[in-house]
C-alpha positions as CSV (number, residue, x, y, z in Angstrom):
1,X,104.4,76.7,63.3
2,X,105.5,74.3,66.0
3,X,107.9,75.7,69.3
4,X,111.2,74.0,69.1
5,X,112.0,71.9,71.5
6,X,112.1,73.1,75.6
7,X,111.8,72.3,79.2
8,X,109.5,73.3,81.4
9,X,110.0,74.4,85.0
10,X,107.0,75.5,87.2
11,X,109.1,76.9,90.3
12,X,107.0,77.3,93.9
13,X,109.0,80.6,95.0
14,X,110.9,83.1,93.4
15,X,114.4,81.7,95.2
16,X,113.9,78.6,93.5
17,X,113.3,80.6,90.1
18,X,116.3,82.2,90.4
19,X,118.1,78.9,90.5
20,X,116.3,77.6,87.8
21,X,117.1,81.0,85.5
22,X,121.0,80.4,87.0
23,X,120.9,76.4,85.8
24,X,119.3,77.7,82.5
25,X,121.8,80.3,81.9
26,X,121.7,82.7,79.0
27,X,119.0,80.0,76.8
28,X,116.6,80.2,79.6
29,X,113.3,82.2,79.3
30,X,110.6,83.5,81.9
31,X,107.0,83.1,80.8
32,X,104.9,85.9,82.9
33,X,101.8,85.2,81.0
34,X,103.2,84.6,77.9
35,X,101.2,86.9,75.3
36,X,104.6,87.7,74.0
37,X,106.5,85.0,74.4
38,X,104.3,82.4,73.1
39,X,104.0,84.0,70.0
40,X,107.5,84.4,69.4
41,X,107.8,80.7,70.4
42,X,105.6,79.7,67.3
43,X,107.3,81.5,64.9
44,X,110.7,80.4,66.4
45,X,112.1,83.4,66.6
46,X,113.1,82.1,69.9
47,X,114.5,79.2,70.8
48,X,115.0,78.6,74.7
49,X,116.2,75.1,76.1
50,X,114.0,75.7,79.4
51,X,110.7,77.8,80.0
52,X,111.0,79.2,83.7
53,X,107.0,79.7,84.3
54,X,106.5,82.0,87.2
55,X,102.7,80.9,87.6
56,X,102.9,78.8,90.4
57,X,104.4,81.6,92.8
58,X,101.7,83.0,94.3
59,X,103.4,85.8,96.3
60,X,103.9,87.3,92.8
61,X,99.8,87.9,92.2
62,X,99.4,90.4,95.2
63,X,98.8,93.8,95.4
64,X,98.9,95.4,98.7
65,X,99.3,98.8,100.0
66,X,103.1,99.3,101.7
67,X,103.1,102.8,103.7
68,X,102.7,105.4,101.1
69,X,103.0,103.0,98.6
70,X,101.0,100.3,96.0
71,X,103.4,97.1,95.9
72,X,102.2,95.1,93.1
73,X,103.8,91.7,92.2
74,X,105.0,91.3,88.6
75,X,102.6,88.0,88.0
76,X,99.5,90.6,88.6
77,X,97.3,90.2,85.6
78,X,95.8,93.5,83.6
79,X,92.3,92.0,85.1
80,X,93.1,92.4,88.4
81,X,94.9,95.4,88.1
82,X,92.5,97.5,86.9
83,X,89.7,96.4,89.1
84,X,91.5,96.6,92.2
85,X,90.4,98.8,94.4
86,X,93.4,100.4,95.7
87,X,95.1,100.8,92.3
88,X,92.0,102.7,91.3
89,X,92.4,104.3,94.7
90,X,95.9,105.4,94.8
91,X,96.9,104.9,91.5
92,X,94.2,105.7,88.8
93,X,96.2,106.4,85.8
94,X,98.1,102.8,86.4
95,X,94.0,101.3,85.7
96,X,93.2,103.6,83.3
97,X,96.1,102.6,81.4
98,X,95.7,99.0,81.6
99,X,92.1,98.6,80.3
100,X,93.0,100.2,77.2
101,X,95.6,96.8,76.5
102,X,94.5,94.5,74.1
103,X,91.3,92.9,75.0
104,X,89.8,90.8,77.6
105,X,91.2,87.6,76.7
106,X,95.0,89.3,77.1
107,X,94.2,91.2,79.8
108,X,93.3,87.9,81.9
109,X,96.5,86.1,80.9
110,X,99.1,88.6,80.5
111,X,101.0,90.4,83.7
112,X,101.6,94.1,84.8
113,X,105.7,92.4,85.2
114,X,105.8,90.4,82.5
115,X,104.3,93.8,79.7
116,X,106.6,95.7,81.7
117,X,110.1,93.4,81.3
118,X,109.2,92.9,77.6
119,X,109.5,96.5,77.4
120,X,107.7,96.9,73.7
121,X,107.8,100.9,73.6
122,X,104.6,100.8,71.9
123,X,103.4,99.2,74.8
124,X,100.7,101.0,77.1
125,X,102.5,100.9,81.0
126,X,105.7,101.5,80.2
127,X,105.0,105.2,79.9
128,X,102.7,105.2,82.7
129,X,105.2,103.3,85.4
130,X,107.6,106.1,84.2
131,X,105.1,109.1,84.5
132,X,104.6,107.8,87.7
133,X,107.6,107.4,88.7
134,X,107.2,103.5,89.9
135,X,109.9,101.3,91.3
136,X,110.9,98.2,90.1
137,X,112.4,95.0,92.4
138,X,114.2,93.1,91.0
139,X,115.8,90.0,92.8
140,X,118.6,87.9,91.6
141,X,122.0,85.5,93.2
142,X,123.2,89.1,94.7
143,X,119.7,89.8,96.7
144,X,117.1,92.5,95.6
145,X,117.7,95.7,94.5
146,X,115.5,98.6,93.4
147,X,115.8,100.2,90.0
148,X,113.7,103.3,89.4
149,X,111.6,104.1,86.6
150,X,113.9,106.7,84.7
151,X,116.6,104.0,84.9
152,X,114.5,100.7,84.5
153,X,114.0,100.8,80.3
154,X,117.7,101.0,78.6
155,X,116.5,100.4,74.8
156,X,114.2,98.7,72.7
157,X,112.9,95.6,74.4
158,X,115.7,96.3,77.1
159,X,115.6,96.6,80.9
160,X,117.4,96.6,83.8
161,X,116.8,93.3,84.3
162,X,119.7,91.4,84.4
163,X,120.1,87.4,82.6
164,X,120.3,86.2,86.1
165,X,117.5,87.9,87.8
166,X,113.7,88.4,87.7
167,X,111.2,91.2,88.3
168,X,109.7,90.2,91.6
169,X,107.5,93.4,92.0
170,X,106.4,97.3,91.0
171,X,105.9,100.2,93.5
172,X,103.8,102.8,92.9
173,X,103.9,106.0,95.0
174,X,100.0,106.9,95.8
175,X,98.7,109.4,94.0
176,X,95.3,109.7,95.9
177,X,93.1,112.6,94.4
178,X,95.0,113.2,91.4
179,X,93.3,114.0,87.9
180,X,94.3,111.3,85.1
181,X,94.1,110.1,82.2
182,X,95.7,107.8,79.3
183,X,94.9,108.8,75.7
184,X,95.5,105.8,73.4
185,X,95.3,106.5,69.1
186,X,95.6,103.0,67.6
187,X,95.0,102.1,63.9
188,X,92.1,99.8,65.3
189,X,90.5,98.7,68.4
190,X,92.7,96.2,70.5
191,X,96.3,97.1,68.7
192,X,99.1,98.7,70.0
193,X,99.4,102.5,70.2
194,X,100.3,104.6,67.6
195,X,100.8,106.8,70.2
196,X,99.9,107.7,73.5
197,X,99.7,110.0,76.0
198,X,99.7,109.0,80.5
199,X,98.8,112.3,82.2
200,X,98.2,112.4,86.0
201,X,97.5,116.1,87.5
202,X,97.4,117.8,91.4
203,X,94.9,120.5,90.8
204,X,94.8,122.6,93.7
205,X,92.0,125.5,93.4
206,X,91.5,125.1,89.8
207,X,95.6,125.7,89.7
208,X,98.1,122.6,88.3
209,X,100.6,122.1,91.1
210,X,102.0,119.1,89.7
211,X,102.0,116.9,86.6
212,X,103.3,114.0,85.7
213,X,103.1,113.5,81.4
214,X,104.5,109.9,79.6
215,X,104.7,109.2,76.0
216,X,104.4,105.6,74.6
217,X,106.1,105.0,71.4
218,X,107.5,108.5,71.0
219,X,111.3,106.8,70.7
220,X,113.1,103.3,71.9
221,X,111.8,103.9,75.2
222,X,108.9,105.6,77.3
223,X,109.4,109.1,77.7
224,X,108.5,111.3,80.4
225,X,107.7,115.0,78.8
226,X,109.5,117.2,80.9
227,X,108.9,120.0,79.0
228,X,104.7,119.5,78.7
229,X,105.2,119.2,82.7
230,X,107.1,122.8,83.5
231,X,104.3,124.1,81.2
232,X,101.8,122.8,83.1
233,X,103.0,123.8,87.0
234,X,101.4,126.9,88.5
235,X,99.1,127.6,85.3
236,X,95.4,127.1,85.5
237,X,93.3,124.2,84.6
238,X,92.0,124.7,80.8
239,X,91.9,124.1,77.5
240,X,94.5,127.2,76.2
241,X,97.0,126.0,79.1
242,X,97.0,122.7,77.7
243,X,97.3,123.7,74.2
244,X,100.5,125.7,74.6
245,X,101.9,123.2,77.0
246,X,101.6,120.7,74.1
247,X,103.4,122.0,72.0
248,X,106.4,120.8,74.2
249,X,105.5,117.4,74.1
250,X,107.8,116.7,71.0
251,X,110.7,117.7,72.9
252,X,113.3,115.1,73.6
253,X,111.8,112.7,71.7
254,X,112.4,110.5,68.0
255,X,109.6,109.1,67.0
256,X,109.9,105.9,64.9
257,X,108.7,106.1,60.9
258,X,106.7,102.2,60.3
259,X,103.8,101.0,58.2
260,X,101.5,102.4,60.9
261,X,102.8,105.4,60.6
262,X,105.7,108.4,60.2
263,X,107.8,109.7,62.3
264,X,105.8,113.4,61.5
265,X,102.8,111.7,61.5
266,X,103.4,110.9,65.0
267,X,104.7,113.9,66.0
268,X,101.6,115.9,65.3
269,X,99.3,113.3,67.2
270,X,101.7,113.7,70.5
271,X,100.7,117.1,70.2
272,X,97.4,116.3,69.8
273,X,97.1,113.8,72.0
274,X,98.6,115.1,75.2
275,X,96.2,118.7,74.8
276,X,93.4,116.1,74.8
277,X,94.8,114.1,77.7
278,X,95.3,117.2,80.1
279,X,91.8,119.0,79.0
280,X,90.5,115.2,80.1
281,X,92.6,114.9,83.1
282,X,91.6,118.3,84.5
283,X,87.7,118.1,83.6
């Protein structure tokens, strides 16, 4: 099918795409690669009167370290991401994560910001930026604000992100010489996860001081597995550890029932999954 009709705005800085969003009002759509919207587009199950492409702001495309911090602008692509050398430094899981999304072709057009706004909870970084505990900035009319993680993804395809604003950039803390990994089961190669597990370990002397454990498309939103985490802390590195702290990885969680797959279904692989993930992480 053929996009109804739109226009197009290609703004030079992110002030003037906030006044462009503002002059759109509640019809107006960002495109931030566009491997979801443009889809949607064709099938009009959108209709926007303006497209607000934030391609042409090149401020948006870096990644930098800030402190004790990766800044990362929302217009990043999955490419870049996870060959950058300080995201693989600093934040490994974050890399890991994004080579498993999609396939090449997506991964050079679609964004870190714009997978994260869409906020699909099957998606692959959602659970990661929240294992991680990443910070979001967001900038709209009022000036920027920061939105953590645990506070950022409100409901199916919901965020934070207000009608009037934009995701400007994502902080991750630095997570130098941590153990990860992101275990991905998908019907077949390239398609979104059944389910997955983001797992990022501090192994001091073969002993888990600290863990960080996501789950994508355990419920509306990412979750982080508290429970799987407490397990974890203070117990030794191996295979029976992660086993039993498994079992918690259910907890807190309602896992959707869909032709992929029901909600039991999906229960058990979570289980599965995030034993795998933590016997990986910790080598």
């Amino acid at each position: 099918m053929i996009p109804a009709k739109f226009d197009y705005v290609r703004p030079t800085s992110v002030e003037e795409a906030v006044q462009a969003l503002q002059q759109g009002g509640e019809d107006a759509k960002i495109l931030a690669g566009g491997q979801s919207l443009l889809p949607v587009l064709r099938l009009r199950l959108a209709a926007p009167s303006v497209i607000i492409d934030l391609g042409g702001i090149p401020e948006l495309r870096r990644i930098s370290e800030d402190g004790d911090r990766v800044a990362i602008g929302a217009m990043a692509a999955h490419h870049d991401v996870m060959r950058d050398d300080v995201v693989n430094q600093h934040v490994t899981l974050l890399a890991q994560a994004t080579a498993t999304v999609a396939d090449p072709q997506v991964r050079h057009r679609g964004t870190l910001g714009g997978a994260l706004a869409h906020a699909d909870p099957a998606g692959d970084l959602g659970a990661t930026a929240l294992a991680l505990d990443a910070e979001f900035v967001i900038l709209g009319p009022g000036g920027t604000r920061l939105v953590p993680a645990a506070e950022f993804f409100q409901d199916y395809f919901t965020t934070a992100i207000g009608e009037d604003e934009i995701l400007t950039q994502i902080r991750f803390p630095k997570y130098t010489g941590w153990k990860t990994h992101y275990e991905k089961f998908n019907r077949t190669a390239q398609a979104w996860s059944m389910v997955a597990i983001a797992v990022a370990l501090k192994v001091d002397g073969g002993t888990i001081s600290e863990a960080r454990v996501g789950l994508t498309n355990m419920g509306n939103v990412p979750i982080r597995a508290t429970g799987v985490e407490q397990a974890l802390v203070g117990q030794a590195a191996g295979a029976d550890v992660a086993k039993q702290a498994a079992e918690h990885a259910t907890e807190g969680t309602s896992a959707p029932s869909d032709a992929d797959a029901a909600a039991d279904y999906r229960e058990h692989l979570a289980k599965v999954l995030t034993g795998r993930a933590v016997v990986t992480a910790a080598g």
